[in-house]
C-alpha positions in Angstrom: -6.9 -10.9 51.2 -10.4 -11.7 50.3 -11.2 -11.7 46.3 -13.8 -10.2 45.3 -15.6 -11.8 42.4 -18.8 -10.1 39.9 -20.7 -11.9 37.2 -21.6 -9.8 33.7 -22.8 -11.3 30.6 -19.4 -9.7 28.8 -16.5 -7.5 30.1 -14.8 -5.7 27.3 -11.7 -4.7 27.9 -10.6 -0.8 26.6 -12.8 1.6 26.5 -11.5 3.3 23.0 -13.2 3.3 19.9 -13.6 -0.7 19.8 -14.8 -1.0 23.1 -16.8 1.4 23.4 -18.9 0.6 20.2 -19.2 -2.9 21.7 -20.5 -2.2 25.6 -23.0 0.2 24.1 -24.3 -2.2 21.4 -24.4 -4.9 24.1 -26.0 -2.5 27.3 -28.5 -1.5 24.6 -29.2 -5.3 23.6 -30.3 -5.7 27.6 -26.8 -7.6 28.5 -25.1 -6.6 31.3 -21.8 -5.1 30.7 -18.5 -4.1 32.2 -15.3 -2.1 30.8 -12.2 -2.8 32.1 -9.7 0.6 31.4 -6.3 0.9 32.5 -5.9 4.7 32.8 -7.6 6.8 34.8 -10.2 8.0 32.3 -12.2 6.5 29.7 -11.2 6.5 26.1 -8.3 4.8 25.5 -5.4 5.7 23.4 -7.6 7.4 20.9 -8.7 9.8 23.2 -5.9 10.5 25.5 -2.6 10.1 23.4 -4.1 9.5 19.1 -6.1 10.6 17.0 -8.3 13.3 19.0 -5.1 14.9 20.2 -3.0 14.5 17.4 -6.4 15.8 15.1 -6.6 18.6 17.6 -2.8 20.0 17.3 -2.8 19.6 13.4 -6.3 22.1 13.1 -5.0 24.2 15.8 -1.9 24.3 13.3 -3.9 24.7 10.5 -5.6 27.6 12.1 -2.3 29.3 12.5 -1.4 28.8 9.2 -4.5 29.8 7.7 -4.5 33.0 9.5 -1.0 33.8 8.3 -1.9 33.6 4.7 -5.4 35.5 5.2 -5.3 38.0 2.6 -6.5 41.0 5.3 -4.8 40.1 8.1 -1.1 39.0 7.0 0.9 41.9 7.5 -0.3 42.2 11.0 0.1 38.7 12.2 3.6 37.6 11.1 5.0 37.9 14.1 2.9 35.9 15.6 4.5 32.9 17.2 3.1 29.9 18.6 4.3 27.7 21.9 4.0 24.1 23.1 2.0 25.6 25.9 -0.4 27.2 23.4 -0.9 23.6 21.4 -1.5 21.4 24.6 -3.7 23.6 26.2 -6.1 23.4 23.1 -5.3 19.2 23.1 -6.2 19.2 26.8 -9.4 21.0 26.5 -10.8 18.8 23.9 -9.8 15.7 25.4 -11.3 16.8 28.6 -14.6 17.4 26.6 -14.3 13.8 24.8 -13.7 12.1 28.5 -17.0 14.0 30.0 -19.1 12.9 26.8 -17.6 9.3 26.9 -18.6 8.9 30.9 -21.5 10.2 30.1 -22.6 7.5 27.0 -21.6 4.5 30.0 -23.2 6.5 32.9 -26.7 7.0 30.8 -26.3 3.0 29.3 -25.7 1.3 32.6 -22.3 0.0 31.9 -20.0 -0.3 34.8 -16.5 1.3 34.5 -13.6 -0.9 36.1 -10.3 0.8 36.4 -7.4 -1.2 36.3 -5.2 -3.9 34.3 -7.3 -7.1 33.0 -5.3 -10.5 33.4 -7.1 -13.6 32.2 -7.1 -16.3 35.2 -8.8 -18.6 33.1 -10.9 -18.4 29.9 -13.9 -17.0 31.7 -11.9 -14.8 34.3 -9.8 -11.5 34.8 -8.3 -10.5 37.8 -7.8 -6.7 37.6 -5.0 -4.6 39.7 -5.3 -1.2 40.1 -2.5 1.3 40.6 -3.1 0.9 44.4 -2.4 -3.0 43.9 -5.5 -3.6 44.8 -7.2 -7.2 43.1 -10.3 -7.8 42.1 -11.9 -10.9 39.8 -14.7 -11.0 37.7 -16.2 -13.7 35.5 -18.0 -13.4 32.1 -20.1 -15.5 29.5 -18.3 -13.7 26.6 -15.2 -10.9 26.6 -14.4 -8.4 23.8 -10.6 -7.4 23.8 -10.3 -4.0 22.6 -6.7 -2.7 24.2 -5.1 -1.1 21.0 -2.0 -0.4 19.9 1.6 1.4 21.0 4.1 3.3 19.1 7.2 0.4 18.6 10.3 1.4 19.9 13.6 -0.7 18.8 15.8 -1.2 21.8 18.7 0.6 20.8 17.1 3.9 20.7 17.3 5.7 23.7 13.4 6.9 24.2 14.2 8.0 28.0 16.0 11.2 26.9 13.6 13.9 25.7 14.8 14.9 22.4 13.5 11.4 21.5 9.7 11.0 21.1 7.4 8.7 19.6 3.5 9.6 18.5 2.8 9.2 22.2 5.2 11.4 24.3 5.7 14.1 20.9 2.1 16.0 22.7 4.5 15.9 26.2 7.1 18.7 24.6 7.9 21.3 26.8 9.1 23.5 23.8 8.8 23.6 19.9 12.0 22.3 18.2 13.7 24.6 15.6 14.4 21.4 13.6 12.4 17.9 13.4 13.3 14.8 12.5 10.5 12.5 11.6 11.7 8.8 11.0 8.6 6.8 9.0 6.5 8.5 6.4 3.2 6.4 7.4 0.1 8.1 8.2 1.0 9.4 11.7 4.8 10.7 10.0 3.9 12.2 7.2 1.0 14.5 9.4 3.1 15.4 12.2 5.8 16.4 9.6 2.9 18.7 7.5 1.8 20.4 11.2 5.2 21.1 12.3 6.3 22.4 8.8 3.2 24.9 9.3 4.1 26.1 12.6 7.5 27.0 10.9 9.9 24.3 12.2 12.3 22.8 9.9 11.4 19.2 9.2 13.2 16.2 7.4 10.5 13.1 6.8 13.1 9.9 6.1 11.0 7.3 4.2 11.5 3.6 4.8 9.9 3.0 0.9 10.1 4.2 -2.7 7.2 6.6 -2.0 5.1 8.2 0.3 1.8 5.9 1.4 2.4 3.6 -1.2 -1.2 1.9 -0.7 -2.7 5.6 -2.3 -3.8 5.6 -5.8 -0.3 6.9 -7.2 -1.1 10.5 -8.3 -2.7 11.2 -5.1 1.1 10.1 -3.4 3.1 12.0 -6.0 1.0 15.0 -5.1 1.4 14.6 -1.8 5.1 14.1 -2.0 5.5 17.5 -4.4 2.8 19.5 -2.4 5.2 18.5 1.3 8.3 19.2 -0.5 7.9 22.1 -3.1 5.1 23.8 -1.8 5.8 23.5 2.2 9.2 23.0 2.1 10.2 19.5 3.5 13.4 17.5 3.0 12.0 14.1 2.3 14.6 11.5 1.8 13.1 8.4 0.4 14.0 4.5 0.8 16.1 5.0 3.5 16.8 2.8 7.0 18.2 4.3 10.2 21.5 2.4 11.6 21.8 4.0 14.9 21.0 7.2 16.7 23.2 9.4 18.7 21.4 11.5 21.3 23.5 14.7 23.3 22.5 17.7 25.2 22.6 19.2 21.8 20.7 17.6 19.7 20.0 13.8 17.8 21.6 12.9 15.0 20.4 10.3 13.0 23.2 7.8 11.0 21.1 6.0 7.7 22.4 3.0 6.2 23.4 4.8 2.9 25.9 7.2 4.4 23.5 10.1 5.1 23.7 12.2 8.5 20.5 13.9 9.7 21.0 16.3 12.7 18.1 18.1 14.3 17.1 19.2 17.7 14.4 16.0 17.9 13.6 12.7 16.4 10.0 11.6 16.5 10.3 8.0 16.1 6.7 6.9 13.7 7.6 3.9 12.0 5.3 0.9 13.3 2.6 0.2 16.0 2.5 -2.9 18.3 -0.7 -4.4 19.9 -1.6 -3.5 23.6 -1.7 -7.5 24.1 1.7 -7.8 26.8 0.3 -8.7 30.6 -3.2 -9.9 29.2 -2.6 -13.6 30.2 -3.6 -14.4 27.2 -1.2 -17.8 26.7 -2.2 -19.1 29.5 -5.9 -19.6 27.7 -4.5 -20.7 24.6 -4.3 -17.7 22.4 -1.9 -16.6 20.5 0.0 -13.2 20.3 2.1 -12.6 16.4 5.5 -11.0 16.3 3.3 -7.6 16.4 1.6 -8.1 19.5 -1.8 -8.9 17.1 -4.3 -11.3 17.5 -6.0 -13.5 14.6 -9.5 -13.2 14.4 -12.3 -15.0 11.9 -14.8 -12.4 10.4 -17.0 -11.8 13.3 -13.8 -11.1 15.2 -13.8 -14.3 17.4 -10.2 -15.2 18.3 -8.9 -19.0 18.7 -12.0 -19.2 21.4 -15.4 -18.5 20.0 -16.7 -16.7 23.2 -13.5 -14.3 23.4 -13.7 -11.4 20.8 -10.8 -8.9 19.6 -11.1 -6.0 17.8 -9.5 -2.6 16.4 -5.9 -2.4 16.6 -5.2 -5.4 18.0 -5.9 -6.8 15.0 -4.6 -5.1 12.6 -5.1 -3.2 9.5 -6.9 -1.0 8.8 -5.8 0.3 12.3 -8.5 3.2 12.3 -10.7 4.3 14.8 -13.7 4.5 12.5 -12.7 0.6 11.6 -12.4 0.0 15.6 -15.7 1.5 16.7 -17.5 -1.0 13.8 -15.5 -3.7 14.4 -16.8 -3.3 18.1 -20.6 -2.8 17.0 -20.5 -5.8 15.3 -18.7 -8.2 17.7 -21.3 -6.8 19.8 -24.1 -8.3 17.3 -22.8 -11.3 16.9 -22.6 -11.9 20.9 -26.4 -10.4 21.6 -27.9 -11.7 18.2 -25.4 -14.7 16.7 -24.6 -13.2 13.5 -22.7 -10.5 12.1 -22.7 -8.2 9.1 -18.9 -8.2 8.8 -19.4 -6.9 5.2 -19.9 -3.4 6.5 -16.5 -2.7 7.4 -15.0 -3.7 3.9 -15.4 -0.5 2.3 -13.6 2.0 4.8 -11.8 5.8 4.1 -9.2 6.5 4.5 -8.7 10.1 6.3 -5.0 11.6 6.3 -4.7 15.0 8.2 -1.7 16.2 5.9 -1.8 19.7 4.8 -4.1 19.4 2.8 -5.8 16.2 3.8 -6.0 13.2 1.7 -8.8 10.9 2.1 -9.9 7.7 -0.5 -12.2 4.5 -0.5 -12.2 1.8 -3.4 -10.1 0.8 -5.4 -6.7 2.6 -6.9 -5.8 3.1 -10.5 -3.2 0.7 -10.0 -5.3 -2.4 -8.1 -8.2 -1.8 -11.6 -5.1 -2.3 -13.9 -3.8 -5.4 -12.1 -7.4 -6.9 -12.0 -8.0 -6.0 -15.7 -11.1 -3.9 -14.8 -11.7 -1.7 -17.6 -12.3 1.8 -15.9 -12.2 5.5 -16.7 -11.0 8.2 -14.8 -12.7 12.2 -13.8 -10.4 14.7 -12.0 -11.9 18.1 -10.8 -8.8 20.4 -9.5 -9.6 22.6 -6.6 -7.8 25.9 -8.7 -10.5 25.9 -11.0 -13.4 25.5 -8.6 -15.0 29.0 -8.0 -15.2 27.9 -4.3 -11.3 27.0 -4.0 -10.4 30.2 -5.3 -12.5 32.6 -2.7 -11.6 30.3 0.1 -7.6 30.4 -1.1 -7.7 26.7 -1.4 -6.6 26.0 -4.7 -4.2 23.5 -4.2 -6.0 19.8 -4.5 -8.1 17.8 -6.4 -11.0 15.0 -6.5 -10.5 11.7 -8.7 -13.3 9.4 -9.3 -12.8 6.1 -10.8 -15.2 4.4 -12.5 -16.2 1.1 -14.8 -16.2 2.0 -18.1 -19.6 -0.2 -19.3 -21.3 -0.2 -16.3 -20.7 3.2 -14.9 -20.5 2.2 -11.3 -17.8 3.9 -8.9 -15.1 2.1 -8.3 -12.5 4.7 -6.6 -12.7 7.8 -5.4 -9.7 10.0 -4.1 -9.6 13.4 -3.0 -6.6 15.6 -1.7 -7.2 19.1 -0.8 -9.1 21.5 2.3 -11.5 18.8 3.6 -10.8 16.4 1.6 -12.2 14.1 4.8 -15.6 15.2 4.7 -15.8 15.5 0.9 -15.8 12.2 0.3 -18.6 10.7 2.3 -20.7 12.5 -0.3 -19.4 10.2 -3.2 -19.3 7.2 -0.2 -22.9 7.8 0.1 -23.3 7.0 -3.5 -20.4 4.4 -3.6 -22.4 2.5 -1.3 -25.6 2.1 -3.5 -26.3 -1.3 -5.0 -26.9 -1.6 -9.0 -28.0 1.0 -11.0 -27.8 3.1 -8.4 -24.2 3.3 -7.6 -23.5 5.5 -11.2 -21.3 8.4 -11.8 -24.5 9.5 -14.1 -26.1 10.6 -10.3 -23.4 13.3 -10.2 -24.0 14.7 -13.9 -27.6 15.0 -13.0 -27.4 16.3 -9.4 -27.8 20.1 -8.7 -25.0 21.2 -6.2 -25.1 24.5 -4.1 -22.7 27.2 -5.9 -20.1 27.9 -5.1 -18.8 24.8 -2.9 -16.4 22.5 -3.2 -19.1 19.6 -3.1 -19.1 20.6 -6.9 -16.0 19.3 -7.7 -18.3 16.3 -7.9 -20.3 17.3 -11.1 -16.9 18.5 -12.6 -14.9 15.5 -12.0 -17.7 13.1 -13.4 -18.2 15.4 -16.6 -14.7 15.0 -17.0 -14.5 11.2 -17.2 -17.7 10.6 -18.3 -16.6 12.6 -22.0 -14.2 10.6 -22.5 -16.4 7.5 -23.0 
């Protein structure tokens, strides 16, 4: 068979967040560019099995909710029940809509779509087979790695029998469980336990740790933790480790090491990720894979050779799209221009799609203790906001941090209705160098009444009187 060979300037490999922030900051720096995708459509994991169908389900769930708590239309709506089929059919439309956009961004930027599985020959080759077996090489000055992540699954759990899901094959359900099982109270837990709680299934989150997200400022975890269990009614069993799981026509049931049994119709299996690096070839050129399937990466995201890139969940925290899509940009920059602003992506939110969300950037009460960083703190809670209380969401808050002398922000942390988009308007400020990164800006700003952008003014009143 005759190999057929193509020269590009780079090939980046996954077109998800990273990879696509890195072909279009390359096609747009006049380098001629190729992705390499090994499903059908563009948009990688993100698009097709994370965060825009998982985002998608959890507002469609929301919605639900929401309506069932409408003070009008309550009593009529109770009844009201919701189906798999009703949830993927809302996934599958969006992500159909994010594909055509995605093709669209390549198509109008003259970067060439390759479909297949990337194999490094050498350091300057792929060989890619398609799912005809089909093999084609191509050559590149420089390569950007951008394959993701997986959902890890521990050999002894049997993830072939359907009452068994992971983050992956949970948006495959052919019917709603009456009783969930989520093992890992990370990010992707703890909100798949919040939507299925609101859709009226009975959900026990078992937490590997002490508390839920430790890395949150603490009172933003314990109000999480009281808001899921008091409020929406989860069984959270903290600190606990699995020791084996029995799967029957029936049901799973899930043994713990501290005695506990945990029977429910399904166990979605959320506790760890593990990089998309398997079948790369990437020994063979002398790079090296960690026990997580990662890759190590200096700070313009160059791996062990300076011409091969790797970025967004291959490399590890913060493991966020947002991060990705910037980590791509920039590995972009530094191949087209030879430097890169890496200090950019420090700084990132965090966004949690809980019921309510949570969503933070900076530094946490505890972190300002431990580095001796004299601070103050400003709460605003969402009952008291005249905006909460018309909208029915009272239950939240915003928490701004702040240096004591200085007056800069250090932290801020929100929990509540869109507590996602609420903070980019302190992030905005956050971001400001000296003296204009001051919690003064939100004393002497004039905010539309009611909203809940005013929790803003109230929170730095709050800390700011206590000086």
């Amino acid at each position: 068979m005759e190999v057929l060979k193509k020269h590009f300037d780079v090939i980046v490999i996954g077109s998800g967040p990273g990879g696509e922030g890195a072909s279009i900051m390359l096609a747009k720096s006049g380098k001629s560019v190729a992705v390499i995708e090994s499903h059908t459509l563009v948009g990688g994991g993100c698009t097709h099995l994370g965060t825009i169908p998982s985002k998608t389900l959890i507002h469609v769930v929301r919605q639900f909710s929401e309506e069932k708590k409408s003070r009008l239309f309550n009593r009529g709506h109770h009844h009201v029940k919701v189906t798999s089929d009703d949830l993927m059919a809302a996934v599958k439309d969006v992500v159909d809509q994010q594909v055509r956009d995605r093709e669209g961004f390549y198509e109008r930027n003259g970067v060439e779509v390759i479909e297949g599985f990337a194999r490094f020959v050498d350091s300057h080759s792929v060989e890619v087979t398609d799912e005809s077996d089909n093999h084609r090489q191509f050559t590149a000055d420089h390569f950007v790695i951008a394959t993701g992540s997986h959902p890890y699954r521990p050999e002894d759990i049997d993830f072939d029998n359907p009452r068994v899901v992971d983050s992956d094959t949970i948006l495959q359900m052919r019917e709603l469980p009456s009783t969930l099982t989520v093992y890992g109270a990370g990010v992707i837990g703890c909100e798949y336990a919040s939507a299925f709680k609101d859709l009226g299934v009975r959900v026990n989150l078992i937490n590997t740790r002490e508390r839920l997200l430790e890395y949150l400022d603490e009172e933003i975890s314990n109000a999480l933790s009281y808001h899921m269990r008091d409020e929406q009614g989860l069984v959270i069993r903290q600190n606990e480790e699995y020791e084996r799981v029995e799967v029957s026509e029936t049901g799973v049931v899930l043994h713990l090491a501290t005695g506990k049994v945990i029977k429910s119709d399904m166990l979605l299996w959320a506790n760890g990720r593990t990089g998309n690096s398997t079948g790369l070839g990437l020994e063979t050129i002398g790079i090296e894979i960690d026990h997580r399937g990662n890759l190590a990466v200096n700070d313009a995201y160059q791996t062990a050779l300076s011409h091969i890139y790797a970025v967004g969940d291959l490399v590890g925290f913060p493991n966020l799209a947002s991060a990705a899509y910037d980590q791509g940009r920039f590995a972009g920059t530094h191949i087209a221009e030879g430097h890169c602003d890496e200090r950019l992506v420090r700084d990132i939110p965090t966004g949690i799609y809980t019921s309510p969300e949570i969503s933070c950037l900076g530094g946490t009460e505890q972190e300002l203790t431990e580095q001796r960083i004299p601070y103050e703190v400003g709460r605003s809670f969402f009952r008291n906001l005249a905006r909460g209380q018309i909208t029915a969401h009272k239950a939240g808050m915003l928490k701004l941090l702040f240096h004591r002398e200085m007056l800069e922000i250090l932290g801020i942390h929100c929990f509540g209705h869109n507590a996602a988009e609420i903070l980019h308007i302190g992030q905005a400020i956050m971001a400001q160098p000296a003296p204009y990164n001051n919690i003064k800006y939100f004393i002497n700003t004039t905010f539309n009444y009611p909203t809940m952008a005013e929790a803003y003014r109230v929170a730095a009143l709050n800390g700011y009187n206590r000086l």
